[in-house]
N, C-alpha and C positions, 0 to 999 in steps of 0.2 A: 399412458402416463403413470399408470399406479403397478407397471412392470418398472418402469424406468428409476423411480422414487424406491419400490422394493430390492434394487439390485445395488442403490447410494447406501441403502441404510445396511445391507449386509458387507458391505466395502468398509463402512465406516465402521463396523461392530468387529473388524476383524485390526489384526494389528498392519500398520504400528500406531491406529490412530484410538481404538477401545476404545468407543464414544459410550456405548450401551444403549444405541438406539431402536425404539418402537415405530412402527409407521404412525402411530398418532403425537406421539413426542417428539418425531421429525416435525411430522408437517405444521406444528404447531410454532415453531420456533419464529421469533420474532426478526425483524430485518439484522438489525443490527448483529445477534446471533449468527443468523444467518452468512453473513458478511465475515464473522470472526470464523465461521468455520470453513468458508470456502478460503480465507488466508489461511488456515491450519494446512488446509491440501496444500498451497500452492507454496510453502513453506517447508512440507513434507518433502517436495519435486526440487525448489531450488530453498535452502537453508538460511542465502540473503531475505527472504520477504518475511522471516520469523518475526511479527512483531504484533504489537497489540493494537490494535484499527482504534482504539478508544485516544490514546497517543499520538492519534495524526489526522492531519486533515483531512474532508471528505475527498477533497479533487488531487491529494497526494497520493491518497489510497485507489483512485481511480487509475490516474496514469500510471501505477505501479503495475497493478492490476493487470493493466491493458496492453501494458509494452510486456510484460513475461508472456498473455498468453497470445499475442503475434510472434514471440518467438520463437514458442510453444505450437505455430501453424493453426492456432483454431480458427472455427471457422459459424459463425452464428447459424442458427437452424431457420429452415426458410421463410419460419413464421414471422421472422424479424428480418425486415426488408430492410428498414432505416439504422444506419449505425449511430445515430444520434439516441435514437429508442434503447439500442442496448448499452450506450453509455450510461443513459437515463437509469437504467434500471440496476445497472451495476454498482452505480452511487445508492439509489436506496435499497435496495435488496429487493429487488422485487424478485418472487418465487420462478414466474414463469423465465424469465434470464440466467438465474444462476441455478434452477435444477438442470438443465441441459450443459452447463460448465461442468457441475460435480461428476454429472454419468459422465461427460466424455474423459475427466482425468483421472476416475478414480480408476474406467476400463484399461487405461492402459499408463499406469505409474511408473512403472520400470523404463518403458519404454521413452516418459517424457523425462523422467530422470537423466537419462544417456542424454537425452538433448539438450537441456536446459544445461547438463554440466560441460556440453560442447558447445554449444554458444558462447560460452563464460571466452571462450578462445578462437572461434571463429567465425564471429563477425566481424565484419569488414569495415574498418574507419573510412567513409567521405571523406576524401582530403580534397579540395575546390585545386582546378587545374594552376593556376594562379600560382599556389604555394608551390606547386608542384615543378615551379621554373626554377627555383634555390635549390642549389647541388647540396646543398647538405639535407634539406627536406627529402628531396629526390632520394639519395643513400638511405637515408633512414626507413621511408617506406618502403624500398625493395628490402634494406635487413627486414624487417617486419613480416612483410608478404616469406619472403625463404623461410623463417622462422615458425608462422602458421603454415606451411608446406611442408615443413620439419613435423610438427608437433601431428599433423595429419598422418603422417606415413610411421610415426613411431605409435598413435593411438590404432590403428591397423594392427602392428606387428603385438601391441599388447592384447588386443582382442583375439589375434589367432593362436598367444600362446595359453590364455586361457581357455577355449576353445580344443587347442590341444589335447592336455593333459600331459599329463609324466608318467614313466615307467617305474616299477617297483624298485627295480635293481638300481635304479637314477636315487630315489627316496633315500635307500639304506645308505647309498654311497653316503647322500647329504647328510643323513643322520652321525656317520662314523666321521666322518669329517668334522660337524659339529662336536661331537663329543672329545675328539683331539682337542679341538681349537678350545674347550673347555677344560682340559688336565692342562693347557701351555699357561691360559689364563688363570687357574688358581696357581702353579706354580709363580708365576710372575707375582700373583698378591702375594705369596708367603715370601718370595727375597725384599720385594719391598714393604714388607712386616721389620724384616730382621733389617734392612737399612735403618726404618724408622725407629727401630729400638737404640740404638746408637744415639740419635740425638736427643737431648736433653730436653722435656720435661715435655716430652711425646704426650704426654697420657690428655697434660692439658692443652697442647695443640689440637687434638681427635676431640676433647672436649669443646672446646672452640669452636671449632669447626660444625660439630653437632650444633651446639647453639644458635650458630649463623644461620643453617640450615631452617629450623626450629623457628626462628624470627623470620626469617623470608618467609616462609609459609603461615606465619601468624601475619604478617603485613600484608600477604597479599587476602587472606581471610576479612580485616579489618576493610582492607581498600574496596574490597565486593560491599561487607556491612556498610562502609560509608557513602556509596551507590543508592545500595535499596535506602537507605532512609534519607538521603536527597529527591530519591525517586516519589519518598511515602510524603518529604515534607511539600514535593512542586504539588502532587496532587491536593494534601492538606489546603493550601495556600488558592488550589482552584473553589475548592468546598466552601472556603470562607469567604473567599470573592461571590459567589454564587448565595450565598447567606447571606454578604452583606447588602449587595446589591436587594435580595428581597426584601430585607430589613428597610431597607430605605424607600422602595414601593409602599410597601407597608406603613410606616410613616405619613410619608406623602396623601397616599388615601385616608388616613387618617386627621390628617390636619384641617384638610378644609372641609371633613364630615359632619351632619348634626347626630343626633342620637335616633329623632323621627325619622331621616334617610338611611342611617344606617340598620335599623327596625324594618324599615322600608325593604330595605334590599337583600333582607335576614330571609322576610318572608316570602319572596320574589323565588329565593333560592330553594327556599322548604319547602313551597306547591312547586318547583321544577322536581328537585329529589326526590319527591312523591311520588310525582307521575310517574317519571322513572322507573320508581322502586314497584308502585303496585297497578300501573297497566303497560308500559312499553315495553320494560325487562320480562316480565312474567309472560308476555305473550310471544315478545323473541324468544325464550327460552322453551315456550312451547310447541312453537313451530322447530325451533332445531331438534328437541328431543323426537319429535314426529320424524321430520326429517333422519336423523338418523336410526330410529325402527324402522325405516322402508327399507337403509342402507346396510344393516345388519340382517334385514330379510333376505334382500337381495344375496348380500354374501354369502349368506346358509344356504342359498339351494344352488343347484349343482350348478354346472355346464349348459348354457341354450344353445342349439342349432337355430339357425333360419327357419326353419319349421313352425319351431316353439315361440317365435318371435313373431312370423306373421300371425300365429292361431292366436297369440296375446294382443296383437294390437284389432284383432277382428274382434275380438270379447270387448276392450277396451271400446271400440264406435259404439257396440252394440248398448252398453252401458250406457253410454254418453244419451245416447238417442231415447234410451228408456227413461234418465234424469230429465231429458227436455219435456219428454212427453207428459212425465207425474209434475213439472212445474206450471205446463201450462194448464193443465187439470186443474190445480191447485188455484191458480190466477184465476182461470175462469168462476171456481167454486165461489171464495171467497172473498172475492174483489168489492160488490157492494160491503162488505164489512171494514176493508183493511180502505176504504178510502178516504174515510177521515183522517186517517194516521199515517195516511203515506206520504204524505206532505211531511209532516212533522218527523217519519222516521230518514226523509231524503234530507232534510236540514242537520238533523241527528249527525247522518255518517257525513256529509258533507261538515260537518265543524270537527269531528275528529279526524276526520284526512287533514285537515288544515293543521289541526292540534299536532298531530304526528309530525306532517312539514314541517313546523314551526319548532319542536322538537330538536329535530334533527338538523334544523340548520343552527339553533342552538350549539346544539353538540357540535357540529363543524366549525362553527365560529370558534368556539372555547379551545378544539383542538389547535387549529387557525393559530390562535392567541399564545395558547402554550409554546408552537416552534418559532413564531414571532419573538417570542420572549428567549428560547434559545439562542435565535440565531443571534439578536440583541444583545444577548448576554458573551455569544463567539466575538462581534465587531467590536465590543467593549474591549473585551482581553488582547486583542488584535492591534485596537488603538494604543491599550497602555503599554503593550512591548513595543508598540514605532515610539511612540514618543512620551510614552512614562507621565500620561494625562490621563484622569480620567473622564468621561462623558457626563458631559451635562443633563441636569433635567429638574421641569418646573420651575421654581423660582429663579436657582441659581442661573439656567436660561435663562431665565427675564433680565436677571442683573446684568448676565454677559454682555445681552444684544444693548441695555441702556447704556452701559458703559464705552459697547464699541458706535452709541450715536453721538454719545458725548466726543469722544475720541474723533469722531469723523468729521465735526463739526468744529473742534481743533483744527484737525488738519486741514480743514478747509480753509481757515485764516490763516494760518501759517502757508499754506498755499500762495493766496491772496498778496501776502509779506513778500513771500519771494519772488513775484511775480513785479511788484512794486521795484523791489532792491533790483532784481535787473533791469527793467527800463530803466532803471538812474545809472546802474552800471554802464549801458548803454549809452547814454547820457555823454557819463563821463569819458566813457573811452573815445569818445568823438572829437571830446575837447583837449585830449593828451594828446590825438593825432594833431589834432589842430593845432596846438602849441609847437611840439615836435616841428610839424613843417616851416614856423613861423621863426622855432629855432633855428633850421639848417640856413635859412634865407638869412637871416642876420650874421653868423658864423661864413658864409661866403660872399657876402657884404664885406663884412671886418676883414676877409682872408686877403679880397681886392684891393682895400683901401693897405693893408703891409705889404703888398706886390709893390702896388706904385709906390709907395715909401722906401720900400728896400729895407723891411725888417718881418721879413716873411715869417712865423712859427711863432710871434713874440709870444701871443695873447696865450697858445698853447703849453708854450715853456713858463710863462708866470703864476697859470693855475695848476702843473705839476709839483714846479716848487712850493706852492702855499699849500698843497694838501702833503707833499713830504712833509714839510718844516710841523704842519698841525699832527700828522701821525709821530713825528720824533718828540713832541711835546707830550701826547699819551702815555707814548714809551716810556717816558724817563718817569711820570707821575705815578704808570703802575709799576716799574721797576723800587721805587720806592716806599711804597706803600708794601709790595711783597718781601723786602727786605726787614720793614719794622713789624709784620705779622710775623716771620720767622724767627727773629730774636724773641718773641711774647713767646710765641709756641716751646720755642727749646727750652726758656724760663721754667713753660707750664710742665713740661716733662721732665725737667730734670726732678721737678717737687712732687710730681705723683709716683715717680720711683721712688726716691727716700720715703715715703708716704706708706707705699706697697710694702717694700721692703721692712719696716720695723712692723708692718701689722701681719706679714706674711711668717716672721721666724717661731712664734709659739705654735702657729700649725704647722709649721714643718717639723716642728719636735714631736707632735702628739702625732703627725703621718707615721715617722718610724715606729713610734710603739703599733702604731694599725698594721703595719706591715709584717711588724712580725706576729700578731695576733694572726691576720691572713691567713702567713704559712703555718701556721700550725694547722688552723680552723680546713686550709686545704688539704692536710696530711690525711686529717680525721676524718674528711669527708670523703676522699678516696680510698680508707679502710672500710666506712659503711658503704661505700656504692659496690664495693669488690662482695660484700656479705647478703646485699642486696639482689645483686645479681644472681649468688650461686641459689639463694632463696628463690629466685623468682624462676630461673632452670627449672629445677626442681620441681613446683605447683604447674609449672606450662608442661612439664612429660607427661604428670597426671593427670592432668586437664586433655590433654592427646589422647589418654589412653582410655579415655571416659568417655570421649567424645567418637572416638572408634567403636566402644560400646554400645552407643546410642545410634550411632548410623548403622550398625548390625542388627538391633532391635527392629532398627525401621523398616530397614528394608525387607526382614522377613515378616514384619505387620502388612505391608505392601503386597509382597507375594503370597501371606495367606487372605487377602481383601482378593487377589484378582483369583488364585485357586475359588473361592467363597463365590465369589462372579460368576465362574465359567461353570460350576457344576449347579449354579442356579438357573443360567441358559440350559444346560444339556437337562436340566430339569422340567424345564417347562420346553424344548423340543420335543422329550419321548411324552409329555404329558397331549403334546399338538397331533403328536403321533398314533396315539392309545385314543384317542378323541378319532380321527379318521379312521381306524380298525374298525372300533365300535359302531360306526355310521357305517360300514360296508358291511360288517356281520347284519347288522341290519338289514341293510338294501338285499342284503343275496338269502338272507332266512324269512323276508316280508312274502305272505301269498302274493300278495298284485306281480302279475308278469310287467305290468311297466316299469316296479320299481327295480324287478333284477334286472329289466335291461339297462338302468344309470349305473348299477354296480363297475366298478372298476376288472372286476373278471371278465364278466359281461363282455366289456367292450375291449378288452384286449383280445380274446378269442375270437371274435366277429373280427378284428384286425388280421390274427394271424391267419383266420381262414382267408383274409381278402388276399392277404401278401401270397399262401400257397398256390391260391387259381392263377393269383398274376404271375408266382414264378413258373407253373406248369406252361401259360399261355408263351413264355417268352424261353424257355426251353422245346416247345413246338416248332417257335418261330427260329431258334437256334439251328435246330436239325433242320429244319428245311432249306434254311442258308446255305447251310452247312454242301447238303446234296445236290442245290442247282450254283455252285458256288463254281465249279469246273469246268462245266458248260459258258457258264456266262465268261471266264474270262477269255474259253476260247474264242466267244461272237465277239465281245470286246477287242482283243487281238487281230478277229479277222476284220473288224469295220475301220481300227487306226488302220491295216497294210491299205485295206481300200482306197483312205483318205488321201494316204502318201502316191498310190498309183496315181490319184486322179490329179492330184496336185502336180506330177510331174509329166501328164498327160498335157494339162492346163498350159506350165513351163515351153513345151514341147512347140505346140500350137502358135502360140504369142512369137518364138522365135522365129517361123514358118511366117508370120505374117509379116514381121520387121524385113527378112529378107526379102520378100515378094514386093515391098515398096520401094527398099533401095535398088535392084534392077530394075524396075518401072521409071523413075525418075532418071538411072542412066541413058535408057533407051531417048526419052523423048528429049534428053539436051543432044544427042547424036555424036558428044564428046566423050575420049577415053578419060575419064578422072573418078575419085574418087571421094562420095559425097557421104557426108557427115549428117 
């Protein structure tokens, strides 16, 4: 693991990502870090995933994530059986998931580069068989498929010609060719110098032109500037949401607190901090510093063989076994002394083990509490962009839920109301039918009695007539009535015109003088926009040329930070360097023969002697080959002809016996024929 970790953070220290990382400044790095730097890789490989993880949601950033690197072919290491586990841990950053991501992409970047920029183009759309019946669908996805078939067979022929290379004599041609096609092209600009000279007031077309130029690069400048400060005011606007929301926690606890509870819970807080501060912290801090002096021992001494490692765990028991022995000595010694107190001292550690639980489920609780309070603070913001409300809480809950029992208990008479109105509806519609039938019966009753009368249709022809005759009596009423409103109306407009008209001619005399105040005021004002302009040309060149000054500045501040950088590494390698010298001059000038043999001399010469015996023994074993090497293929030689005789010996026999049954069988049928 601590090769694997050593080989990410040399990956990373190197370009194009200069992190300037240490193995303790890795591994210290928080999830979320963590998480931003494994996007920095995988941003590096494909360009699209350039984005900031703080900007997007966990489970966006997951599937992002997860679909480049299946396309990317990874493949999780075996310690992670469950693909839910390393979804899980790629949403939080957990270390053991994503150092085994970094090693595998940082080993081979180029190579996932090629891929990732080939995928962009060939993978393959699921189109469901279904669509696949439409001739025009159908067409489309063969163009498609020919076209990745295409772009396959032409990224081929660009690979082999980079691969290639070109010839010298290929180079210069292209070079002399270029520099033609360069005297054609400046002659071309100087005839169309001299065309442009001819037309009339050239100088402020070019001028123009410049300026246009000038402004498109200023708008597109601003259009970036008005980006980042929508960008700095959405964040602002998170920061306040997140303020104010506390603010109102804050509040809330506030309102229904006394001074004694809040005293209370002051001091609740001060003996936790306490503890904290002067036995839990000081004694974690003491075990890690321990902790890490074994780990810094460790790293200072050399190299263990197996050897070194049984003879230390046999020292190790023996230890062990000497500690048992001086504690039961000890027990036995002073046991009538320590037995009034050992009671007292088992209650002792038993209330601190509890104090520490209790502690530390403190702490988890509070932790607990904090991302409760995040994620709380996520669904909030979640709620107000669906639906532009914000979340309730404490009172204003109370009022909601009173109001929606008031409301329910509404609508529950009004329920009741409509429930009423329909059965009467119902009601009614039974006695319309009833009526209805009661009508047709009487209407073919009447129809009977004008049959036998002989004045069939009367009753229907008398009540057409009486509702024309009633509709032509409307007619004429409202015809009338619209007649003596139209005479009032034309009245009323012919007197709002003369009305308009004598109030309308002193402002239409005082418009012409506005008019032509106007054009002048416009004359004037298109001579300062013209002085305006050239003014404002002008401060925007200097402003370009200041601002080209400043990016020059920068960037050699920049390049002398990372110069300042690199000669601060190669500082402290020879200094890693001069540190290892000094340990071997050591090891090989110390009397003890154990220590010359860890020396690094030492053990390279004990190697080369190993490698000379082995190559003298396999140069023995050469020649020997070598001399029975002509022999042996002769017996080889002579054991395949062997094979082949007896093989055709074998052949020989079996045919011998095939024949000797088909004459047996002729004989005993006593017939001339021929059996199969």
């Amino acid at each position: 693991m601590s090769d694997q970790i050593k080989s990410i953070v040399e990956k990373l220290n190197k370009e194009p990502f200069k992190k300037n990382y240490n193995l303790i400044t890795f591994d210290s790095l928080e999830s979320m870090q963590l998480l931003q730097l494994l996007n920095d890789v995988l941003g590096e490989i494909d360009p699209k995933h350039v984005v900031d993880i703080r900007e997007e949601m966990p489970e966006q950033t997951a599937k992002r994530m997860l679909s480049l690197l299946g396309i990317l072919k990874y493949k999780p290491p075996a310690s992670i059986t469950d693909l839910s586990t390393f979804r899980q841990g790629l949403v939080t950053g957990s270390k053991p998931v994503i150092h085994p991501v970094l090693h595998w992409l940082l080993q081979r970047t180029n190579e996932l580069k090629k891929r990732a920029y080939l995928a962009r183009f060939l993978i393959k759309l699921d189109v469901p068989a279904e669509f696949l019946q439409d001739d025009t669908v159908a067409d489309t996805n063969k163009q498609y498929e020919d076209l990745m078939e295409a772009f396959k067979n032409l990224h081929k022929e660009c690979e082999q010609l980079k691969t290639s290379g070109f010839s010298t004599a290929e180079i210069r041609r292209d070079i002399t060719a270029m520099e033609e096609e360069k005297d054609q092209l400046i002659k071309r600009v100087e005839r169309l110098k001299k065309r442009v000279e001819t037309v009339q007031n050239h100088q402020r077309m070019l001028e123009i032109a410049r300026q246009l130029r000038v402004e498109k690069e200023r708008e597109e400048s601003l259009a970036q500037q008005k980006q980042e400060q929508k960008n700095q005011l959405f964040h602002a606007d998170q920061r306040l949401q997140r303020v104010q929301l506390q603010l109102k926690d804050m509040q809330h606890a506030v309102v229904d607190s006394k001074p004694e509870s809040l005293m209370k819970r002051l001091e609740e807080e001060i003996k936790f901090n306490s503890y904290l501060c002067t036995e839990k912290f000081p004694r974690e801090l003491e075990s890690k510093k321990q902790s890490l002096y074994f780990l810094q021992k460790v790293v200072s001494e050399p190299a263990m063989g197996q050897s070194d490692l049984n003879e230390l765990e046999t020292k190790i028991n023996e230890v062990n076994a000497q500690i048992n022995q001086l504690i039961e000595k000890r027990m036995m010694k002073y046991e009538p002394v320590d037995s009034k107190f050992s009671m007292y001292r088992q209650q002792a550690s038993i209330i601190s083990r509890k104090k520490e639980a209790k502690a530390e489920e403190l702490q988890t609780a509070k932790e607990e509490m904090s991302n409760m309070e995040k994620q709380m603070l996520q669904k909030a913001n979640q709620t107000r962009e669906l639906d532009g409300t914000e979340v309730l809480k404490g009172d204003e809950f109370k009022r909601y839920v009173n109001k929606l029992r008031s409301k329910n208990t509404f609508y529950k008479k009004k329920r009741l109301e409509i429930a009423e109105i329909t059965a009467e509806y119902g009601i009614l519609q039974r006695t319309e039918e009833l009526l209805k039938q009661r009508h047709e019966a009487i209407q073919q009753q009447l129809q009977a009695i004008e049959d036998k009368k002989g004045i069939s249709g009367y009753s229907y022809t008398q009540e057409e007539l009486e509702r024309v005759s009633a509709a032509k009596s409307e007619m004429d009423e409202m015809k009338g009535r619209t007649l003596d409103n139209m005479s009032e109306m034309v009245k009323k407009l012919n007197a709002l015109v003369a009305d308009k008209k004598s109030s309308l001619a002193p402002v239409i005399k005082e418009l012409r003088q506005l008019r032509q105040n106007c054009q002048e005021l416009t004359q004037q004002c298109d001579e300062k926009k013209v002085q305006y302009d050239s003014c404002a040309a002008g401060l925007e060149s200097n402003r370009s040329t200041l601002e080209q000054e400043v990016k020059g500045l920068r960037e050699e501040c920049i390049q002398e930070e990372s110069s300042y950088h690199y000669t601060n590494c190669t500082k402290r390698n020879l200094e890693v360097q001069l540190q290892r010298a000094k340990d071997e001059m050591k090891t090989y000038v110390s009397p003890d023969p154990q220590d010359r043999r860890k020396s690094i001399r030492e053990q390279y010469t004990r190697m080369i002697l190993e490698q000379e015996n082995l190559g003298k023994k396999l140069r023995e074993k050469q020649k020997a080959v070598r001399e029975s090497h002509g022999p042996n293929m002769k017996q080889a030689k002579m054991w395949r002809d062997f094979e082949q005789l007896m093989a055709c010996k074998r052949e020989c026999f079996l045919k011998q016996q095939n024949q000797a049954s088909v004459g047996q069988i002729i004989q005993e049928g006593g017939e001339d024929r021929l059996v199969l």
